[in-house]
C-alpha positions in Angstrom: 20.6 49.9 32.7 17.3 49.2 34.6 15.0 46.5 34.9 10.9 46.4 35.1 8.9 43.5 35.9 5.2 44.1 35.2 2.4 41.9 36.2 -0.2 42.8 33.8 -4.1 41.7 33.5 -4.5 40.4 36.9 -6.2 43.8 38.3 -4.4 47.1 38.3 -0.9 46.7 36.5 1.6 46.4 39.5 5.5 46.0 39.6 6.9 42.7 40.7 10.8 42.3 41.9 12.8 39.9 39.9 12.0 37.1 42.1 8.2 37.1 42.1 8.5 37.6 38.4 10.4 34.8 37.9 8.0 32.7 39.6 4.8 34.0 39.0 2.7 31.4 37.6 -1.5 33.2 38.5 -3.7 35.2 35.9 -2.6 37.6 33.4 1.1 37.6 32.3 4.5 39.1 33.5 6.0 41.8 31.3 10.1 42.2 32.4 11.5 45.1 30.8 15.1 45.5 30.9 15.8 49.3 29.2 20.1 50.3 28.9 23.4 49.0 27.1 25.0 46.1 29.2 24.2 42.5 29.2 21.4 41.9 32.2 21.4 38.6 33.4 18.6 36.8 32.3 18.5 34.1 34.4 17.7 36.1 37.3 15.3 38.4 35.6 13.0 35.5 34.0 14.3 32.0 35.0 14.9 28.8 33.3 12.4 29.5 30.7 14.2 31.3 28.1 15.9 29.1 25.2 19.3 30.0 24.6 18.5 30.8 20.9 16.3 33.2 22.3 18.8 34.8 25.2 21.3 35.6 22.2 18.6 37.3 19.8 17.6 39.7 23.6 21.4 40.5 24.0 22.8 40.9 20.3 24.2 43.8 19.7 23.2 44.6 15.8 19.6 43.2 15.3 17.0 43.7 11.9 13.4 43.5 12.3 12.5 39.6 12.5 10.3 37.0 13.7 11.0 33.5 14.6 9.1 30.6 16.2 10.4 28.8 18.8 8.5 26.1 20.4 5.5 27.4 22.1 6.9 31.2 21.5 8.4 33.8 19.0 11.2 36.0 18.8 10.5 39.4 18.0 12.7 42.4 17.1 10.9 45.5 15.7 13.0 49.0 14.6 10.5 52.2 15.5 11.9 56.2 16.6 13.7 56.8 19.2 12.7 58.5 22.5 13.3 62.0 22.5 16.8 63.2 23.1 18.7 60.2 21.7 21.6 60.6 19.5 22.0 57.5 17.5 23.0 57.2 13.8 20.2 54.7 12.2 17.6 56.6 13.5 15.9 53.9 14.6 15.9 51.8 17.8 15.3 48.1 18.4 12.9 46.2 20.1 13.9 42.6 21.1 10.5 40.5 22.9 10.4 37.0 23.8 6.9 36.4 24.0 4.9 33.2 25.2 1.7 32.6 27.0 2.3 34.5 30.3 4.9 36.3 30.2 6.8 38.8 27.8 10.8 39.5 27.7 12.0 42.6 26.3 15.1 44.7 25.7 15.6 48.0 24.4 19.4 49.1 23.8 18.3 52.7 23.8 14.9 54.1 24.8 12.1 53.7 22.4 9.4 56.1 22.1 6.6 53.7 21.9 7.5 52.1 25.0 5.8 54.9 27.5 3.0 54.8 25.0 2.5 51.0 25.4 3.2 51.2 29.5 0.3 54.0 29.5 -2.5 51.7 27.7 -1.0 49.0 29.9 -2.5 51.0 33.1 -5.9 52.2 30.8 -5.9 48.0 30.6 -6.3 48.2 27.3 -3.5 45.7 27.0 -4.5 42.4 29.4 -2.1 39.4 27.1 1.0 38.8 25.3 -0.8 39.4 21.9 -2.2 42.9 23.1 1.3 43.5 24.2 2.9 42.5 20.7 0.0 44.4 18.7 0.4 47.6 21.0 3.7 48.3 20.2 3.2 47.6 16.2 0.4 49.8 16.3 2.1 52.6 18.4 5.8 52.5 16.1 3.9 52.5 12.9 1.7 55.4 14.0 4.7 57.5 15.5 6.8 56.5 12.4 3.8 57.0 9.7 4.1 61.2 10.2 8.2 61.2 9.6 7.9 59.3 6.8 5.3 61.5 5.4 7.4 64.8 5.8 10.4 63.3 4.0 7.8 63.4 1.4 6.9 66.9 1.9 10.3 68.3 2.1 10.6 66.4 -1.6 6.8 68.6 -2.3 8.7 72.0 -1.6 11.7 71.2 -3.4 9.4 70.8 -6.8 7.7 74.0 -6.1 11.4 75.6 -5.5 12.6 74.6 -8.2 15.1 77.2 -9.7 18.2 77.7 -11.1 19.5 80.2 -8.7 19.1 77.8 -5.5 20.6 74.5 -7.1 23.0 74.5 -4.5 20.6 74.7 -1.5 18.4 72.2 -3.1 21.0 70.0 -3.4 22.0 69.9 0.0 17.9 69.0 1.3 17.2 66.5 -1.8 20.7 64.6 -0.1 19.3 64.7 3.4 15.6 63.4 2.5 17.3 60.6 0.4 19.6 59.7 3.1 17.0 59.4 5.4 15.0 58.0 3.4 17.3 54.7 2.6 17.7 55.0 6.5 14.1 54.6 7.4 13.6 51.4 4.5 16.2 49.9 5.8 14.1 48.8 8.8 11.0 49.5 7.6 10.4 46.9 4.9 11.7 44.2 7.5 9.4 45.5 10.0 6.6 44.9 8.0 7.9 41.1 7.2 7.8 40.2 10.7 4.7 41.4 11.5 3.2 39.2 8.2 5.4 36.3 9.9 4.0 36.6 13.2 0.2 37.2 11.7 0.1 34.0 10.2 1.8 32.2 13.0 -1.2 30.1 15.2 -0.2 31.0 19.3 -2.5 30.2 21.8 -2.1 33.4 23.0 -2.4 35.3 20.0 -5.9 36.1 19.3 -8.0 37.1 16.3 -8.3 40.5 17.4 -4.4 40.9 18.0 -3.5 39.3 14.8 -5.8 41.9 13.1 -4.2 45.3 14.2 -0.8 43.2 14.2 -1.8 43.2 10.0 -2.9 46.7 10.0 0.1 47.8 11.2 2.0 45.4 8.6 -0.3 47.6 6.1 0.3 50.7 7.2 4.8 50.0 7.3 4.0 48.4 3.8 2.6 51.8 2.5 5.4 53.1 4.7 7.6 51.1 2.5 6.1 51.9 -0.5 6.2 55.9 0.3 9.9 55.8 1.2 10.7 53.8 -2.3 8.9 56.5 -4.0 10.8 59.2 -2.1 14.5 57.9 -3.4 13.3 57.8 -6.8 11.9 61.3 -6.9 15.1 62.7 -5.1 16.6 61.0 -7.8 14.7 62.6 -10.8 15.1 65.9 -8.5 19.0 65.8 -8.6 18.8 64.6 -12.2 16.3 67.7 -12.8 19.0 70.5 -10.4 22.2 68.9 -12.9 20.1 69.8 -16.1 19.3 73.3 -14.5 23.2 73.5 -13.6 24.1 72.6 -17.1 21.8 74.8 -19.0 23.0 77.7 -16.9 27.0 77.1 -17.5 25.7 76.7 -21.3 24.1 80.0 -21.3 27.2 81.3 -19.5 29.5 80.2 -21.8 27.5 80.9 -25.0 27.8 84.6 -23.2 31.3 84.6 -22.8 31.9 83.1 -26.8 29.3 86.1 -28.1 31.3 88.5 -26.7 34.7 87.2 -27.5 33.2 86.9 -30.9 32.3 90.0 -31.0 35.7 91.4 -29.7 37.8 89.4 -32.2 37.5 91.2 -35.0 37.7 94.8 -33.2 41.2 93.0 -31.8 42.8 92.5 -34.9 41.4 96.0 -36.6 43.7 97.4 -33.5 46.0 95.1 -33.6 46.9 95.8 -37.8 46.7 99.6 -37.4 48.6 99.4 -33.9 51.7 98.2 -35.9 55.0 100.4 -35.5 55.6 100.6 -39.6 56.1 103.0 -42.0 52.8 103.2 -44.9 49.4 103.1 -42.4 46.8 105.3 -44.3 45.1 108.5 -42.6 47.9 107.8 -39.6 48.6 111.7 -39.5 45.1 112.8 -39.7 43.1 114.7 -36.4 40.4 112.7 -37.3 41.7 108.8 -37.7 41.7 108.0 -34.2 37.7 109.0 -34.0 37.2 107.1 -37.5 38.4 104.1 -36.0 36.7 104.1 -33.0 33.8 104.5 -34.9 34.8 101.8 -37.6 34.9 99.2 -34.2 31.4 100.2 -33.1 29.8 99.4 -37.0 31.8 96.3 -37.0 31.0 95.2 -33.4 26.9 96.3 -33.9 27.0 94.5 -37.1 28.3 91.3 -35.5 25.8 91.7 -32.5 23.4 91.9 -35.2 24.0 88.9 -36.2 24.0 87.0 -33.7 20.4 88.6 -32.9 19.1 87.5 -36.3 20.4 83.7 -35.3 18.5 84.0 -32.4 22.1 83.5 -30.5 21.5 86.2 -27.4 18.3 84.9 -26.2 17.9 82.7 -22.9 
């Protein structure tokens, strides 16, 4: 676990211990960061001010994308990709922010990869309040999330264009994986863009109009996010649907194979069967050329059924 206090719009961005940050009261506004998997003490990190509705929604352990007002401030969780490296099953991480006028509480179970991106427009000062803050890390998760989503949707592109009954298997397998991702990623992706709605209609002091328009683009852009990962489960859908029909035509084919021949065979098995029979009585039985007459009596018999079936139109794929 490790804790950052940030002092942020009051000159160059600076680090503060957990004292001064809990005090600081002068321009700009106090980012505290706390980044790993056990419980940090809040009270030492940001003081008195934090609601205890608030403390639980920083600390729980499963979260979904939300926004809440409280008083003078809002709860925020947001789900974007994790930082390189980490293992997790959802794919996702979560974002939990306090936010009010002048300062900013945050916690990150596992490392989020929008986070450096946000610290590093933080020292550009591109980021000088609360609402840059909240608006910086919408922008930055929908943008790093945007191109993932979009290659689920490629992956489903090369599957049409592969399309063949001699890789149903293979295709299978990748249609499963893109649609299990892709309920993954809507999971928290349609949620993400709800908060982000919430919080751009909610009036903060500290929210300005400039804030509450990227915060809206980036609503947009998880909306067509949302949109794009709904269209992806239907298409694997029709894709499987599409690989089954392929499988079934080609057992049909098989089998309608296998029945030809056996057709074919049948009769030739009971001309060898009858003559095959230990009795007194079988004509031409002690003739040098009965055994060729009969092979050649199978192969009219056998041609003429083949025949048929070729007239019926039975042998072609």
């Amino acid at each position: 676990m490790s804790c950052t206090a940030l002092l942020v719009g009051d000159g160059p961005v600076r680090t503060l211990t957990a004292a001064e940050a809990a005090s600081y009261a002068g321009r700009g506004f106090v980012w505290i960061h706390v980044d790993g998997e056990d419980r940090p003490s809040l009270d030492l990190l940001a003081g008195e001010d934090i609601p205890e509705v608030a403390a639980n929604a920083l600390v729980a352990t499963e979260t979904r994308p939300r926004c809440d007002r409280v008083e003078d401030g809002a709860i925020i969780n947001l789900r974007g990709p994790a930082a390189a490296g980490v293992d997790i099953s959802d794919r996702l991480v979560s974002i939990r922010m306090w936010v009010r006028g002048g300062k900013v509480n945050s916690l990150t179970r596992r490392p989020l990869l929008a986070t450096a991106a946000v610290v590093e427009e933080m020292r550009r000062g591109t980021v000088a309040d609360p609402g840059d803050l909240v608006a910086a890390f919408a922008r930055e998760i929908s943008r790093e999330l945007d191109p993932q989503v979009a290659d689920l949707g490629d992956q489903l592109d090369e599957c049409e264009s592969g399309l063949d009954p001699n890789s149903v298997w293979r295709l299978r397998r990748t249609i499963s994986e893109v649609r299990s991702e892709a309920i993954t990623f809507r999971r928290f992706v349609a949620p993400d863009r709800d908060a982000l709605q919430a919080l751009a209609g909610m009036d903060f002091d500290w929210l300005a109009d400039d804030d509450r328009l990227h915060i809206r683009e980036a609503a947009d852009r998880f909306a067509r996010m949302a949109e794009e990962l709904e269209a992806v489960r239907e298409r694997s859908a029709l894709l499987h649907e599409q690989l089954t029909d392929l499988r079934a035509e080609e057992i049909d084919q098989r089998s309608l194979l296998i029945s030809v021949v056996a057709f074919i065979f049948l009769p030739l098995t009971f001309i060898t069967g009858l003559l095959g029979m230990n009795v007194e009585g079988i004509p031409y039985a002690h003739e040098p050329w009965s055994f060729w007459g009969v092979v050649g009596f199978c192969v009219i018999v056998g041609a003429a059924v083949m025949g048929w079936f070729a007239r019926r139109h039975w042998l072609r794929r």
